[in-house]
N, C-alpha and C positions, 0 to 999 in steps of 0.2 A: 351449293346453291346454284339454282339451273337462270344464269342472268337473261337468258330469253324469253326467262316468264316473270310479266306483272306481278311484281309485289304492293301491297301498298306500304307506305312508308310507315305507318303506324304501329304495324304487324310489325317491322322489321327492327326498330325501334324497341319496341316492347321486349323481343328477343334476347337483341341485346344487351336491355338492361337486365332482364335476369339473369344472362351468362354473367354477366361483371357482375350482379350480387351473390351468384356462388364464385367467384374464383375459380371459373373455368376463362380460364384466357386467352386459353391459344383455340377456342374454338369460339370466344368472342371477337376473337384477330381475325381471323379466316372467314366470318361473317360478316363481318366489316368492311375487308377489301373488298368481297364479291361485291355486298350492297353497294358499297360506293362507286363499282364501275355504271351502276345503275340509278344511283341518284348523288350524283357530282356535288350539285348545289345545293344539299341538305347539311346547314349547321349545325344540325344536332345528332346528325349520322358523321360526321367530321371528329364534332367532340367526344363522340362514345369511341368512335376509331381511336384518336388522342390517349383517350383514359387507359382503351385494353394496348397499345404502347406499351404506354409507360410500365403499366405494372407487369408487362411484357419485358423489362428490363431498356427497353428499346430509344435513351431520354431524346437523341436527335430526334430521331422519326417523330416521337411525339410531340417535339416544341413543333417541326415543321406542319405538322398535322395542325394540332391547335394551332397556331399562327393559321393557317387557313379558313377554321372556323370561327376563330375573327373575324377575318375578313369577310367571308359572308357576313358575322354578325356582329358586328362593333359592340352593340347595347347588350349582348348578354353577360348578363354576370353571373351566367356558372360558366363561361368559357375564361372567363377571367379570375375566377376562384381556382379552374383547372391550370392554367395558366399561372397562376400566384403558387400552386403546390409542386407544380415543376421546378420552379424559380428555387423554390425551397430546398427539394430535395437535389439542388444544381448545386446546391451551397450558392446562392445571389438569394441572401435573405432581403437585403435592401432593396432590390430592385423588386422581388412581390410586394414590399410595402409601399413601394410609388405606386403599383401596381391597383392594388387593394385600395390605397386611401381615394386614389382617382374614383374608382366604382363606387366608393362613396360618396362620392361627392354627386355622381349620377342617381344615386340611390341609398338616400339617407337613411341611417339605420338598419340596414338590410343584415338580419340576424347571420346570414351564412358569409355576408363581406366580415362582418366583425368579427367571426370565428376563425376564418382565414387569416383576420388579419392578426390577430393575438398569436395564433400558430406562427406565423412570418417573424414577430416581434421575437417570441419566446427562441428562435433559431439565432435571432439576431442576442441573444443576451438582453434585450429590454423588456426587464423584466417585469417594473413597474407598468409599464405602459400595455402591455399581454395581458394583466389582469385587470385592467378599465376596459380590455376590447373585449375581454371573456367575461365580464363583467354585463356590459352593456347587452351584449349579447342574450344574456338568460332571460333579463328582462324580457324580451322578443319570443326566445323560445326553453320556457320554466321548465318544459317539461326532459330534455333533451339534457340524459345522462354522460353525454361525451362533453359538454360541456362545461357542467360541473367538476369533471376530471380534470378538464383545462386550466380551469380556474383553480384547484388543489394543486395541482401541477406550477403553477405562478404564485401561488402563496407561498410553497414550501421553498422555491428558490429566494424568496426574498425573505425567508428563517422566519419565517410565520407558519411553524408546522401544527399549533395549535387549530388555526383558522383552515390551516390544508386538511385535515383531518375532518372535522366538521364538512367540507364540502363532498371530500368522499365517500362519510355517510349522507350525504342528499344523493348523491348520485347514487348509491348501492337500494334506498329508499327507493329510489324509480327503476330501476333493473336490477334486482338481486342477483339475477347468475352476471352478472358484470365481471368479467377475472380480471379485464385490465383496473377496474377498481380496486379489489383486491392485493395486487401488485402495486400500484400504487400507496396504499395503506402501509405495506412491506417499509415501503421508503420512509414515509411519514415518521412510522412506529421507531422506526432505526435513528430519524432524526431527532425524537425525542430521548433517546436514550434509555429503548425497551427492545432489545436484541428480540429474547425471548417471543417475545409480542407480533414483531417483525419477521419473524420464521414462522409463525403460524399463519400468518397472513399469507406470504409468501408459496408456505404449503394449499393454503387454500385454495390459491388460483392454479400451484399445481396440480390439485386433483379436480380441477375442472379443467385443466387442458393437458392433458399428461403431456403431450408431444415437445410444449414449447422448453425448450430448452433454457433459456435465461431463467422462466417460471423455478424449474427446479435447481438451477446454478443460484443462482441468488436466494434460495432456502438455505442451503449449504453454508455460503456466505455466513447467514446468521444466525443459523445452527452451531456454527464455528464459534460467531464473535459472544454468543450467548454460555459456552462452552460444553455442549454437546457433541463433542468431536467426532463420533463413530456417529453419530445423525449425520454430521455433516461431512462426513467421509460417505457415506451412504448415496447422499444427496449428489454428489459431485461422481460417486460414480454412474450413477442414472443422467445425467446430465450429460458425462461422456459416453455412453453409450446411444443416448441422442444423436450425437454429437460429434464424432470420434475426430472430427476438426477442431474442436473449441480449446483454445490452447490456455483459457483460461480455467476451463474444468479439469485439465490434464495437469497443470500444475498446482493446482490445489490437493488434488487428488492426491497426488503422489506425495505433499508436502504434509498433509492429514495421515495418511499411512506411516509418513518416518516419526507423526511424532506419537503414533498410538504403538509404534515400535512393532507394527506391523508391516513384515516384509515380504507377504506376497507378492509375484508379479514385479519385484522392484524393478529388477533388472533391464525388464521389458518396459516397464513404464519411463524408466531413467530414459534408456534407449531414445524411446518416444519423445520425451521431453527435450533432449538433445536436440535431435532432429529438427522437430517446431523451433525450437530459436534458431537453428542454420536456417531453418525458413522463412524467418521472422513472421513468423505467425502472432499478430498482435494479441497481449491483454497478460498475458506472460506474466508474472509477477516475478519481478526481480530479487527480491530476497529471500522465497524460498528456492531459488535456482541457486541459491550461494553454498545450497545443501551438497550438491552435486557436484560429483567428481571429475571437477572440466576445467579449463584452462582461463586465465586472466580474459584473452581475446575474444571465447564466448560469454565471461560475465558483460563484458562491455557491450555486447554486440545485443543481448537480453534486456538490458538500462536503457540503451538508444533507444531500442525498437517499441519500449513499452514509452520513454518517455516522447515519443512520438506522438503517439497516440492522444496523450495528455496534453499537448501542444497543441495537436489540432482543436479537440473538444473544450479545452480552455478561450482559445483564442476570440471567439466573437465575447465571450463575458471581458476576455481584459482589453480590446478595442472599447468596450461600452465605457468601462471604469476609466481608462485614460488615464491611469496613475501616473504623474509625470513629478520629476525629480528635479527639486532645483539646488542647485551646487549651494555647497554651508560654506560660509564666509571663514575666513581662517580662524579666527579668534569664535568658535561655535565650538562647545564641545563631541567629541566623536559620542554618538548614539547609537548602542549596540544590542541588536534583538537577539533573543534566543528561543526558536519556536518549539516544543515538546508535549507528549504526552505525558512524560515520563513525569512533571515536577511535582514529587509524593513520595512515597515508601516506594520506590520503584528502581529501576538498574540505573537508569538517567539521573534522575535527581542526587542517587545516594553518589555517582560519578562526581558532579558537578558542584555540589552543594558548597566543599570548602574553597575550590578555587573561586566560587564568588564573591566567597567572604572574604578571602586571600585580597582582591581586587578593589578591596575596601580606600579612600583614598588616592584610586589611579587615577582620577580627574575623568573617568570613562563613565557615560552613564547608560547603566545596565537596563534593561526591559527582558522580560519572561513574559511569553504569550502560550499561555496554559492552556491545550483543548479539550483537558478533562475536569472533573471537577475536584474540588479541595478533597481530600483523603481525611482531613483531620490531625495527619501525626504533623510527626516533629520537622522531620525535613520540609515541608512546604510552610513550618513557619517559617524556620532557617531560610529558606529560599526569598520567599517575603518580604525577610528585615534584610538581606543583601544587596534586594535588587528591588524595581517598581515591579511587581506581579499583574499581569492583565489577565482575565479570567475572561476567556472567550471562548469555552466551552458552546457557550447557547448559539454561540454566532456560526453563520454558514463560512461557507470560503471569500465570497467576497466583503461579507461584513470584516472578518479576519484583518482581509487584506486592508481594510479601508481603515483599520483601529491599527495597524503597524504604520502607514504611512501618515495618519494624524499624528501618533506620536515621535515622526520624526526620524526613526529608525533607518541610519546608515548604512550599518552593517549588519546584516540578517545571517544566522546561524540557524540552519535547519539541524535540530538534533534528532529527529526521525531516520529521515530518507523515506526509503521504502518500507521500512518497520512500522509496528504495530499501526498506530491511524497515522495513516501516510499523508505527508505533507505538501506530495508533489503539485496535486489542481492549486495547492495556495501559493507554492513560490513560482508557477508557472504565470500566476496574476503580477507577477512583479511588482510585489508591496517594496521592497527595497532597492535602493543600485548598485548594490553592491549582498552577493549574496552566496553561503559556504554551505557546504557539504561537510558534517564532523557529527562524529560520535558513533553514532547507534548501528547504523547503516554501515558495514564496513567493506565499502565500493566505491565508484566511479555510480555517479548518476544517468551520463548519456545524456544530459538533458541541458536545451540551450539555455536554459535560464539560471542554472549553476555557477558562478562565477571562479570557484577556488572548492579545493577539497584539501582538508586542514589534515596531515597525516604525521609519520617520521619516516627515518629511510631504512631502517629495517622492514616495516609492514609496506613499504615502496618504494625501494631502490630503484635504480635507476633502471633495470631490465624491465622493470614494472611500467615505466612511463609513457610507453605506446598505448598502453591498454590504460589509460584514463581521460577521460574529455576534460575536464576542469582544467586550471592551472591549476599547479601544484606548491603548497606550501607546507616544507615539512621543519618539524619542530626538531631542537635540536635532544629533545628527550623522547621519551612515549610518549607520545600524540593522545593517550587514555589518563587523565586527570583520575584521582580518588580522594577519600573522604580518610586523611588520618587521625582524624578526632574520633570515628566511631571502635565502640567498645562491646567487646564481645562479652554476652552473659557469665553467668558462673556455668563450668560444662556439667549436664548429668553423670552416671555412670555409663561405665562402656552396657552393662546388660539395661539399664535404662535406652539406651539407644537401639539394644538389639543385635549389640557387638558381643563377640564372645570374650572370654575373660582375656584370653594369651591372642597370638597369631597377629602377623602383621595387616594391618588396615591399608588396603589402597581406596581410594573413591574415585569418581567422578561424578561431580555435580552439573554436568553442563544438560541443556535441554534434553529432549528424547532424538529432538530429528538430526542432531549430533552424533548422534551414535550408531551407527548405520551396520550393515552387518559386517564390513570390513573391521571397522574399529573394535567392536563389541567381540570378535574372533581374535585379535590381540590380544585383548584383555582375556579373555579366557587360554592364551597360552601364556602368560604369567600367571595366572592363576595354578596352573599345572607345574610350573618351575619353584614356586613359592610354598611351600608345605604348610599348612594350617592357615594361608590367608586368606582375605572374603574381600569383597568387593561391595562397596557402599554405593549406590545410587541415589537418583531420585524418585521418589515415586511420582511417578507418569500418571495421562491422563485413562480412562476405565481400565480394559486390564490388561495394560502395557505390562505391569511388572509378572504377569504371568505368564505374557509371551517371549521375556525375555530369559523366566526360570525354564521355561521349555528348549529354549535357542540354547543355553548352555547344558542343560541334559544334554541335546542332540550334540554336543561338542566335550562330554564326560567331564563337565562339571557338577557336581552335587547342586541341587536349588539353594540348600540353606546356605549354603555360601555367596548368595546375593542376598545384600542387606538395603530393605530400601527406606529411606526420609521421606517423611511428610514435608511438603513446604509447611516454612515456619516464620516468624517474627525474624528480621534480619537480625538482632542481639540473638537468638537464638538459635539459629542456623548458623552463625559467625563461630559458636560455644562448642559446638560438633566439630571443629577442625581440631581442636586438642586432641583425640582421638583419633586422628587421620595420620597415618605414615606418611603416607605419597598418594599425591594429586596425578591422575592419569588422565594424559591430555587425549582428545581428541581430533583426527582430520578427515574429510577437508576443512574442517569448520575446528577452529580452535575453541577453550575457555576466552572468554574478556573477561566482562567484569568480574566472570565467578573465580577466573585467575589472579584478577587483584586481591580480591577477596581471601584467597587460598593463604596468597603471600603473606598479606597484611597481619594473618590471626597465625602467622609462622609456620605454616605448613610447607614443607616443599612440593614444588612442581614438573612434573617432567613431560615433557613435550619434543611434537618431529615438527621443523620448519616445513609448512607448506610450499606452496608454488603461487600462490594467491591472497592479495590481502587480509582475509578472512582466518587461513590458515597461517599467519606468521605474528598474530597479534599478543600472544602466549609468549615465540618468541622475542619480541619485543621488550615485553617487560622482562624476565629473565635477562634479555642482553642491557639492559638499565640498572638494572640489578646488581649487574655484577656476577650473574651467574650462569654465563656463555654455556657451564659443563654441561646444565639439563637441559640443551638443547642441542635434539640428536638430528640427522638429516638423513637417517629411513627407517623403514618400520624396524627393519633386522637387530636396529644398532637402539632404536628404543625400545623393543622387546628385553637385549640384552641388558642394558642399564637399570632397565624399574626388576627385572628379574636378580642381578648383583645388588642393587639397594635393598629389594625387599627380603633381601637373604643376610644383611650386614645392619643390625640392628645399631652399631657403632656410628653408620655413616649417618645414619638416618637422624643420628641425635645430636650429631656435627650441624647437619644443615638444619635442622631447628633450631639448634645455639646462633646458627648465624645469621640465620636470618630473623631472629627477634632484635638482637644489635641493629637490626637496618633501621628498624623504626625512627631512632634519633636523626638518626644522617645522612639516608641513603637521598638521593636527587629523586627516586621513584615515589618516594613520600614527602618531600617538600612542596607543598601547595604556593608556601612565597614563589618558590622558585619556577614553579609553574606557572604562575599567576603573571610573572614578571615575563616572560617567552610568550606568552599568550597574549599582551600588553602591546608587544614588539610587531608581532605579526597581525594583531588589530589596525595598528596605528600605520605600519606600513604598506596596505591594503587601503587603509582612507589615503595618504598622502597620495600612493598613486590617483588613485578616484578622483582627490580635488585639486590635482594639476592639471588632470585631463589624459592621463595615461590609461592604455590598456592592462587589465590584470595580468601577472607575468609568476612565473615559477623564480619561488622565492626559497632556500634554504637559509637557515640562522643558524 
C-alpha cells in the first residue's frame, strides 16, 4: 500500500474484512500496518489489526493492539467480544467473563455478548451457566447455526446428549453443509452409545473437509470402538498422512495394525512411535505403547506426557466441581470404590468377582461404579450381591464423579487405567482422596492424581521403582486376584475343535497385538523342533488369521498347522484347555488373565521374564505358583524348554497332575487369602489418609 496516497477508511476497512473472511492473514497483517500508519485513530482499523494478530498466532501484539482500540473506543462491544476471545484462548476464562458480563451490563441482551459469553463459561467448565447464555442468545439470533452448536455442545457436557442432538439437527436445518455440525453429532452419537452411528457422522464431515485431520482421526476412533478395525486402521492412516506429526494417529495406527496382525511398515512405524514419546508429543496413548519393545523409563515417560495433557483439559471442570474431602471420623467405616468397565462377562469382572465375595464381613463397604451397562450374565449378578453396584453408564465424567463422592467413597480403585473406556478425565476430577492404580492397566499412570499403584515384587522389584510415579504398594502374593469357583464346560473333541487326532498341542490365546513378528518367529521355531505339533490361536479380527498362515509359509511352516478359536463363552473357552499341551507365552506383553485362566483349567504355562511390568506378570503367577521352572529369562533358553517339553509327552502329564492339585491349596487360588492382603493394604492406605500422612511405599 502506497501510504502517500488517500485512502478512505471505508475502502480500507471493507478490504480487510474480506481478507480476514478468507483466511488470508498475513496479507490482512501487512494491510493493516500500512493503513494504520495512515489512520492511527481509527478503532475499527485497530480492531481488524487486533483480529489478523491474533490469528497471526501473534497473542501479545494483539492484546496490545486491541487494548488500543479500547481506548479509542471504550463503548464498543465487538472490541470487547475480541478482547473476551483472546482472554479465552489466553487460558483467563474468568477474566473474559468480568469482561463480557460488564458489556452487558452496557448493552442488555446483546445476542454476540451472550455468545461470547457462554463460549468464556464453556472454557471455564460452567457448564450450566454456557447454556442459559447460548440459550438466551438464539432467542436474539434464531437463525444463527453456530449457535445452536453451542448450545449442543453445553447440553452434551451436562449428559443431556438426547437434547444435544436435537439442537444439532436445528443447526444442520439452517446450514446443511455445516461439518463442524456434523462432527459434533460424531460426539453426541458416541455419547449415547452408537459407535456405529458416530463414525458415519464423523465420515461425513470427513468427506466435506478431507484435509482436517481430527475430522478423519476421530472416524477411526469409532470405526475402532464400533469394531470395524481395518476401517479404522484405514482412517488413522489418512489421518497420519495429513498429519505425519499427530502422535495420536501414529499410535493408533500402529496399535490397529498389531492387532489385525498386520505387519507392514512395523518396524518403521515402531521406530516412529518411539521417537514421539522421546519427544513427548502429546495424545499418545499409553497402553498401546505397552505393545512395544522399550524400556520401563519410556513407558513412564508416555503416562506422564499423556497424563498431562489430561490435567490440563480437566482442570477448569474440576475447579468448577470443587469436590472437597472432609476427613471420616474414626469410628466411620472405610468406603471403597472400584471404578471399571469391565463388571460383566469380561477379564475385570471374571478377576475380581470372588475376592469381593471373599471380603464378605470385612467391615469394608464396597461400591462398583459400572460405566458400561448390565450384560445380563452371572458375573454382574455376582458382582451386585457382593457389593453396592452403581450403574453410571448414562452419566458424563463429572456426573461420575459427583455419584462417587456422594457416596462417600474413600478409597477409589481405578480398574481401567488406560484400558478400554479410560478412566483418566474421571480420577483427574478427584471424586476421591485417596486414589489406586490396579488391575487392568499394567503400568505407572504418570499422573498427579494417582495416589498408589497396587502391584507385587515380582512384576515391580525394586530395579522397577524409578520408573513409577505412584507410591508403591506391593502385595505379598500376585497382585492379579481370580475367580476359583468358575468351572470349565464339558471339552468337545480334539477334531471338533480342529485339532488333529495325535501331535502335541501348543496355544496361545493372548490378544493379536501381543504377538508381534518377533514372538510369532519363536513360535514357529518350535514348531519346527516339535514333529506333528500345531499351534492353536485366536482367531483375530478380518483377516488376521490369513496373514498370519502366510507369516509362517514365509518361515516353512505348513498353514494347517495354525489352528484358530473363535471367541467363546468363558465355560467354553475355559473346556479348550484340556486339549492344550503348553501355554506359549508371549513378549513384551505377557498372558494375564488368559494366564490365570491357563493355569486354573491345569494347563501348563511357559513364559521369558520381561524387563517391564507388562512382561513379568505370567511370571508372577508361575513364581506364586510354585513353579519358578517355566520361567526362562531369554528367548534361547524358552525356545529350548517349550521345544524339550513338547517332545516329552511324560513331562507334559507331570505338570498337569500338578497343577490340578493346586486348586485346593495353592495361595494363587485362595480368594480368602487374597481377600484378607487386600483388607490390610485398604485399611493401611486409609489410616495413613485419616491421621494426616502422606501416601508412602508400603510392602506386606
Amino acid at each position: 500500500m502506497n501510504t502517500s496516497s488517500p485512502y478512505a477508511i471505508s475502502s480500507v476497512l471493507d478490504q480487510l474484512t474480506e481478507l480476514l473472511q478468507r483466511d488470508a492473514n498475513a496479507d490482512a497483517l501487512a494491510l493493516a500496518i500500512q493503513a494504520r500508519a495512515q489512520f492511527p485513530l481509527e478503532h475499527e482499523l485497530a480492531r481488524l489489526h487486533g483480529i489478523a494478530l491474533l490469528r497471526s498466532g501473534l497473542r501479545h501484539e494483539a492484546r496490545t493492539t486491541l487494548q488500543q482500540a479500547e481506548e479509542l473506543s471504550p463503548d464498543s462491544i465487538e472490541v470487547q467480544c475480541n478482547l473476551a476471545s483472546l482472554e479465552v484462548e489466553c487460558k483467563e476464562a474468568d477474566a473474559a467473563i468480568e469482561r463480557l458480563r460488564a458489556a452487558l451490563r452496557r448493552a442488555p441482551g446483546h445476542p454476540a455478548v451472550l455468545h461470547g459469553l457462554g463460549i468464556a463459561l464453556m472454557a471455564a467448565a460452567r457448564y450450566a451457566q454456557a447454556r442459559e447464555s447460548f440459550a438466551m442468545a438464539t432467542h436474539r439470533m434464531p437463525d444463527h447455526p453456530g449457535l445452536r452448536l453451542n448450545l449442543a455442545a453445553a447440553e452434551l457436557e451436562l449428559g443431556h446428549a438426547e437434547q444435544a442432538e436435537q439442537h444439532v439437527h436445528e443447526a444442520l436445518q439452517l446450514m446443511p453443509s455445516l461439518d463442524a455440525a456434523y462432527a459434533l453429532l460424531g460426539h453426541v452419537r458416541y455419547a449415547r452409545g452408537q459407535p456405529r452411528e458416530a463414525a458415519q457422522a464423523w465420515l461425513h464431515a470427513e468427506k466435506m473437509i478431507p484435509a482436517n485431520v481430527q475430522y478423519t482421526y476421530q472416524a477411526g476412533l469409532m470405526l475402532d470402538e464400533a469394531g470395524d478395525l481395518a476401517g479404522a486402521a484405514d482412517a488413522y492412516a489418512r489421518a497420519l498422512a495429513l498429519d505425519a506429526g499427530s502422535g495420536p494417529a501414529l499410535s493408533q495406527l500402529l496399535f490397529a495394525r498389531r492387532r489385525l496382525c498386520d505387519w507392514r511398515g512395523m518396524d518403521e512405524l515402531s521406530g516412529r512411535l518411539q521417537h514421539a514419546v522421546t519427544e513427548q508429543w502429546p495424545g499418545i496413548s499409553p497402553f498401546s505403547f505397552l505393545a512395544e519393545d522399550i524400556d520401563a523409563a519410556a513407558q513412564r515417560l508416555c503416562a506422564t506426557t499423556f497424563a498431562m495433557l489430561i490435567e490440563k483439559q480437566m482442570a477448569p471442570l474440576r475447579r468448577q466441581l470443587a469436590i472437597t474431602h472432609a476427613m471420616p471420623s474414626p469410628d466411620t467405616p472405610i468406603r471403597v470404590g472400584f471404578v471399571a468397565d469391565g463388571f460383566g462377562e469380561h477379564a475385570t469382572g471374571l478377576l475380581v468377582v470372588a475376592m469381593l465375595e471373599a471380603m464378605a464381613g470385612s467391615g469394608l463397604e464396597l461400591h462398583l461404579f459400572a460405566t458400561t451397562p448390565d450384560d445380563g450374565g452371572s458375573i454382574r449378578r455376582r458382582l451386585g450381591a457382593a457389593a453396592t453396584l452403581h450403574d453410571v453408564c448414562a452419566l458424563n465424567h463429572a456426573g461420575t464423579a459427583l455419584r462417587i463422592h456422594e457416596a462417600g467413597v474413600e478409597i477409589l480403585f481405578d480398574l481401567n487405567g488406560y484400558c478400554g473406556k479410560d478412566n483418566s478425565r474421571l480420577f483427574a476430577l478427584r471424586p476421591a482422596p485417596v486414589q489406586v492404580n490396579w488391575l487392568a492397566y499394567p503400568g505407572t499412570s504418570g499422573a498427579p492424581w494417582m495416589d498408589y499403584l497396587l502391584a507385587d515384587a515380582v512384576v515391580l522389584p525394586d530395579e522397577l521403582r524409578a520408573h513409577v510415579s505412584e507410591k508403591l504398594l506391593r502385595l505379598p502374593r500376585c497382585y492379579q486376584p481370580n475367580d476359583p469357583t468358575r468351572v470349565p464346560a464339558a471339552p468337545p473333541s480334539r477334531a471338533e475343535c480342529g485339532l488333529p487326532g495325535t501331535g502335541t498341542v501348543f496355544a496361545c490365546f493372548n490378544n493379536d497385538y501381543k504377538l508381534n513378528p518377533a514372538a510369532f518367529a519363536r513360535l514357529m521355531l518350535i514348531l519346527q523342533q516339535v514333529p506333528d505339533s500345531v499351534l492353536w490361536l485366536l482367531a483375530g479380527p478380518d483377516d488376521a488369521a490369513d496373514r498370519l498362515r502366510a507369516a509362517a509359509g514365509a518361515l516353512d511352516i505348513a498353514a494347517h498347522r495354525l489352528v484358530f478359536m473363535p471367541r467363546l463363552p468363558h465355560a467354553d473357552y475355559l473346556a479348550r484347555y484340556a486339549h492344550v499341551d503348553l501355554f506359549l507365552d508371549t513378549l513384551p506383553y505377557n498372558a494375564h488373565t488368559t494366564a490365570s485362566d491357563a493355569l486354573w483349567a491345569g494347563c501348563p504355562l511357559l513364559t521369558c521374564s520381561g524387563s517391564t511390568f507388562p512382561g513379568r506378570v505370567a511370571a508372577s503367577l508361575l513364581e506364586h505358583l510354585g513353579l519358578p521352572e517355566l520361567v526362562t529369562g531369554d528367548e534361547d533358553a524358552f525356545i529350548a524348554m517349550a521345544v524339550q517339553l513338547g517332545n516329552n509327552r511324560e513331562a507334559l502329564v507331570t505338570l498337569r497332575t500338578h497343577l490340578t492339585r493346586q486348586h485346593a491349596h495353592n495361595p494363587l487360588f485362595d480368594m480368602q487369602g487374597f481377600a484378607a492382603d487386600f483388607q490390610r493394604a485398604v485399611r493401611t492406605m486409609s489410616a495413613r489418609y485419616r491421621i494426616g500422612r502422606p501416601p508412602a511405599d508400603i510392602d506386606f
